[in-house]
C-alpha positions as CSV (number, residue, x, y, z in Angstrom):
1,X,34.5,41.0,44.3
2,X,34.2,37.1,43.7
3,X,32.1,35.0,45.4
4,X,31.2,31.9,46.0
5,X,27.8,30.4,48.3
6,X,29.2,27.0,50.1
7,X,26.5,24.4,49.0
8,X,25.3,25.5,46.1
9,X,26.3,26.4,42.5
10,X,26.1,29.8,43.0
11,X,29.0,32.8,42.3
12,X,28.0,36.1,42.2
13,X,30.6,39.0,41.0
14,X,31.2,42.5,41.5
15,X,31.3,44.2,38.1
16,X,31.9,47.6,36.6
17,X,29.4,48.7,34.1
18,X,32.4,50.9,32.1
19,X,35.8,50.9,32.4
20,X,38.3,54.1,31.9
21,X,38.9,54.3,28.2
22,X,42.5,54.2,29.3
23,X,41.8,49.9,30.7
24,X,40.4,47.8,27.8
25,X,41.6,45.0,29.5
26,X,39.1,42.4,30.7
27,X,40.7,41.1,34.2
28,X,41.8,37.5,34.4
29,X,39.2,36.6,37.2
30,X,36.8,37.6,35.0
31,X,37.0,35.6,32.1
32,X,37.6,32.9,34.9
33,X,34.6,33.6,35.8
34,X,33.0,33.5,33.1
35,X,34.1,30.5,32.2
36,X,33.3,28.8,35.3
37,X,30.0,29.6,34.5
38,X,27.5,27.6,32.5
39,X,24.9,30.1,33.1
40,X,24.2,33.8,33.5
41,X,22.0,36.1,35.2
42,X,22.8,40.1,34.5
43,X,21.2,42.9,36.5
44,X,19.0,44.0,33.6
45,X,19.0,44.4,29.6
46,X,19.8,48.3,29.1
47,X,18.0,48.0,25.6
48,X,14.4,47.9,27.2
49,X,15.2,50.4,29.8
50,X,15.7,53.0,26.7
51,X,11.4,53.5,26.1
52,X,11.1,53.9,30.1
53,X,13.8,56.8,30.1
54,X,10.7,58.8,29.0
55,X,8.1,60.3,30.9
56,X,5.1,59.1,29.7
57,X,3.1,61.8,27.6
58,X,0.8,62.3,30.4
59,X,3.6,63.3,32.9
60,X,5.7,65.1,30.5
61,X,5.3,68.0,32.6
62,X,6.9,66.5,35.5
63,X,9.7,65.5,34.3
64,X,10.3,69.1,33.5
65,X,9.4,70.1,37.0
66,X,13.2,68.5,38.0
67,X,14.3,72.2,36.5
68,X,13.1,74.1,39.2
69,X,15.5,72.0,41.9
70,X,18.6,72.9,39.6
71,X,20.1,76.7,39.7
72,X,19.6,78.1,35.9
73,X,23.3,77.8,35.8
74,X,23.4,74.6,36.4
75,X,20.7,73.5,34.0
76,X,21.9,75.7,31.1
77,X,25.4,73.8,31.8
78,X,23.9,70.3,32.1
79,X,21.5,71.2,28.7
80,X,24.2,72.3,27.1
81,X,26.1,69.1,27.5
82,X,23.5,66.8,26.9
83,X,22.7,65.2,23.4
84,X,20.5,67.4,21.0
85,X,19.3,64.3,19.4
86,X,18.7,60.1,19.4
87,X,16.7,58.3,22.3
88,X,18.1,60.8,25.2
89,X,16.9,64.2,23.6
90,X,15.2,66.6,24.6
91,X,16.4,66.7,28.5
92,X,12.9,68.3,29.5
93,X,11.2,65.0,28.2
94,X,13.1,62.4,29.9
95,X,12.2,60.9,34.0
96,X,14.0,63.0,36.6
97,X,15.8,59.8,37.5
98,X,17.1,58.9,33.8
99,X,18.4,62.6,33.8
100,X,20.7,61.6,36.9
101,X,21.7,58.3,35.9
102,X,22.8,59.2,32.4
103,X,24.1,63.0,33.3
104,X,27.3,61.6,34.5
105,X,28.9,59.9,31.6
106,X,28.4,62.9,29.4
107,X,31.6,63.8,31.7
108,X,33.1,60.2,31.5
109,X,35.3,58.7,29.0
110,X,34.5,55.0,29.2
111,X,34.7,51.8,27.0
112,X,32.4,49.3,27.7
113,X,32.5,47.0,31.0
114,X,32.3,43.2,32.2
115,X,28.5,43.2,31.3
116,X,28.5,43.8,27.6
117,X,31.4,41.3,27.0
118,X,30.4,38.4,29.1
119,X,26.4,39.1,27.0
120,X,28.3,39.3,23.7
121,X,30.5,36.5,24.5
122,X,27.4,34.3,26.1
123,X,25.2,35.1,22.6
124,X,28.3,34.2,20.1
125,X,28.4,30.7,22.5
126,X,25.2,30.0,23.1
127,X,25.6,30.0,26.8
128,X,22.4,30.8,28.8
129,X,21.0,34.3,30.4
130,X,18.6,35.8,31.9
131,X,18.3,38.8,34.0
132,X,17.2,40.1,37.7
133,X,15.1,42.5,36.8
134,X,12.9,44.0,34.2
135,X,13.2,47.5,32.4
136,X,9.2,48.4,34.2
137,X,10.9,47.1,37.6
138,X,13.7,49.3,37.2
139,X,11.5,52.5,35.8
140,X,9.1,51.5,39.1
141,X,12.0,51.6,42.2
142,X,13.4,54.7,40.7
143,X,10.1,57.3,40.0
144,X,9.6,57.7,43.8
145,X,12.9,59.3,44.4
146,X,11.8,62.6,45.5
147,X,12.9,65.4,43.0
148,X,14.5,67.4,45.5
149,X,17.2,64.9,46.1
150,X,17.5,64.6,42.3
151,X,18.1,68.0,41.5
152,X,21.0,68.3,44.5
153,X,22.2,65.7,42.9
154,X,22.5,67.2,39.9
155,X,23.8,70.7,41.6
156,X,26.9,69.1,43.0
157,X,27.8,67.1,39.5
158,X,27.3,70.2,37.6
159,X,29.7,72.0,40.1
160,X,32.2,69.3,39.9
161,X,32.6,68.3,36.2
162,X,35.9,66.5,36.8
163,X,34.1,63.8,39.8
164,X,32.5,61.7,37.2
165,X,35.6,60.8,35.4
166,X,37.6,60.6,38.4
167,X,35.2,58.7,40.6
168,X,35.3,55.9,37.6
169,X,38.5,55.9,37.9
170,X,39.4,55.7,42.0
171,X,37.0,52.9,42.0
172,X,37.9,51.1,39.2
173,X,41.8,50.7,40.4
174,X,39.9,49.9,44.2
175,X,37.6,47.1,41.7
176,X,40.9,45.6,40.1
177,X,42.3,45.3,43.7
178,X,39.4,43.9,45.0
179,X,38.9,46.2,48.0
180,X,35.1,46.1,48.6
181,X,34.9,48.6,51.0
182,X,37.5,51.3,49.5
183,X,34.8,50.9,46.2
184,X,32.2,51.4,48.4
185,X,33.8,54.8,50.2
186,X,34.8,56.4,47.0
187,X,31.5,55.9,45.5
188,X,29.8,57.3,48.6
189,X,31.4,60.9,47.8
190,X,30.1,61.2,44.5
191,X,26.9,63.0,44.0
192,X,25.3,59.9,42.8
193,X,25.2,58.0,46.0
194,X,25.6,60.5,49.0
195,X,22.3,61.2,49.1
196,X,20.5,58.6,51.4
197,X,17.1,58.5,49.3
198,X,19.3,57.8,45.6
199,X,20.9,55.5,47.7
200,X,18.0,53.5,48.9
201,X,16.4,53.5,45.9
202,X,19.3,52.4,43.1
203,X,21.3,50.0,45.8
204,X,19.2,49.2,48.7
205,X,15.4,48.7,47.1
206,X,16.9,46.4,44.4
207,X,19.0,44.7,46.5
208,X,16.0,43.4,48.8
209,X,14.0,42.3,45.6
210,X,17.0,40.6,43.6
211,X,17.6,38.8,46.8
212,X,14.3,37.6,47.0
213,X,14.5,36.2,43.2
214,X,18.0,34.9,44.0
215,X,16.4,32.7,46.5
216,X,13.4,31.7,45.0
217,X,15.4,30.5,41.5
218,X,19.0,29.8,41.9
219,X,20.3,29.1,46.1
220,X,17.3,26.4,45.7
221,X,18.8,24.5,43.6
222,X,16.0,22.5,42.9
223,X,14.1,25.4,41.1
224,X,16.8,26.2,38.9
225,X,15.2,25.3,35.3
226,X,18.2,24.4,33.5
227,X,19.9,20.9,34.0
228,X,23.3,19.8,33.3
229,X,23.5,15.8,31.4
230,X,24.2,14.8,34.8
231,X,21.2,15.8,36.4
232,X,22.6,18.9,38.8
233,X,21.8,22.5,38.4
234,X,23.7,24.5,36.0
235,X,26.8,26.3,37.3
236,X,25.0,30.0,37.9
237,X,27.2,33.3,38.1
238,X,25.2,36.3,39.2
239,X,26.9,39.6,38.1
240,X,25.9,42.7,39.3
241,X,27.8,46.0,39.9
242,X,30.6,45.9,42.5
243,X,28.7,48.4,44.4
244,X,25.8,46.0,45.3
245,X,28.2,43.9,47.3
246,X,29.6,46.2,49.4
247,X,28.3,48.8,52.4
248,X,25.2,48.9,54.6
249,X,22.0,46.9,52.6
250,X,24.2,45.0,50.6
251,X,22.9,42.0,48.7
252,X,25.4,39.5,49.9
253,X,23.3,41.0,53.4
254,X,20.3,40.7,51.6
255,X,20.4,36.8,50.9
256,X,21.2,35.8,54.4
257,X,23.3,33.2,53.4
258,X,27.4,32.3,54.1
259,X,29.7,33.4,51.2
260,X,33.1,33.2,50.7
261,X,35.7,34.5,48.4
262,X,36.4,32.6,45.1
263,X,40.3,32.2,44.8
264,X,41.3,33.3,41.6
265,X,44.3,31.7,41.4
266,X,42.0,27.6,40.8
């Protein structure tokens, strides 16, 4: 879930957004990594995503339109598990998408993942970020994913309260063992990512575009902004979640270039 692109200096790692709240443990080749890097470029900063989790007062009434693709059952479970107040209340006001993304860790008991350490860490050292994407991006790849898809969604995780917590954790032993594709298959039974238009639109969509970025400001090295006293691009790690790197669409697809596997062991 490490790599490296040959030519350049460019890594790009496989993450998990949350670990179990069993594994505190940051792996070892991550903090490698992170300290092979003089640079960082996240996916996106979840604090401006928070005012896009909202519909906007004009289409509140869409977003409660996602309750007619879940059972009453299901909705009355899901309502009844969701926050009555803060930035994620009321249910009926939020986009149909922010519903699915943030439904399953209501089941999930997490502590925070590689992304939030490596930004504190970066921000207590003064080592440069940026990110891939903005929080309007983000908001705009995920409002076309038709509610239909987004209420089945929903019906399986509300029949299945157990998957979230136990999906985390199949794929979080399959992360620390650095099997891309067994990630990739037991995220692909979760009700998340077996639909094909979720999965086009939170993998495959934003994998073409951070692709395109990736190539415009960092594998030429020449645009890269940032220059080391000796006159050579910054060393650049790109960390995204592990399931970008892996199954059909990929982004390690995406950038069309040769990669290789960083040994953790140097």
């Amino acid at each position: 879930m490490y790599f490296q692109l040959p030519g350049t200096r460019v890594r790009l790692l496989g993450s998990m957004h949350l670990f179990p709240a069993t594994f505190r443990r940051t792996p070892p080749w991550v903090a490698q990594a992170y300290e092979w890097a003089e640079t960082l470029v996240f996916e996106s900063d979840p604090p401006t995503i928070l005012p896009f989790l909202k519909a906007p007062s004009s289409a509140a009434s869409t977003a409660g339109q996602l309750r007619a693709h879940v059972p009453p059952e299901a909705w009355q479970r899901l309502q009844t598990a969701w926050p009555g107040e803060g930035p994620l209340a009321p249910l009926d006001d939020l986009r149909p998408w922010a519903a699915l993304v943030i439904a399953p860790t209501l089941f999930q008991q997490v502590v925070e993942g590689v992304e939030p350490r490596m930004l504190r860490a970066a921000m207590t050292e003064g080592k440069p970020y940026e990110y891939l994407e903005t929080a309007e991006d983000v908001a705009a790849t995920l409002d076309p994913i038709p509610m239909e898809a987004l209420g089945a969604a929903l019906c399986a995780l509300m029949a299945d309260l157990d998957e979230p917590q136990r999906t985390l954790e199949q794929m979080h032993a399959a992360w620390l063992e650095g099997n891309v594709q067994k990630v990739y298959g037991i995220a692909a039974l979760s009700p998340m990512f077996n639909l094909g238009e979720i999965r086009r639109a939170v993998l495959d969509a934003r994998n073409r575009a951070w692709a395109q970025r990736l190539k415009a400001r960092f594998i030429d090295a020449t645009a890269a902004t940032c220059k080391t006293t000796h006159g050579r691009p910054p060393r650049t790690l790109i960390v995204v979640g592990a399931l970008h790197l892996c199954g059909p669409g990929n982004l390690l697809a995406c950038l069309g270039e040769p990669v290789e596997p960083v040994s953790t062991a140097t």
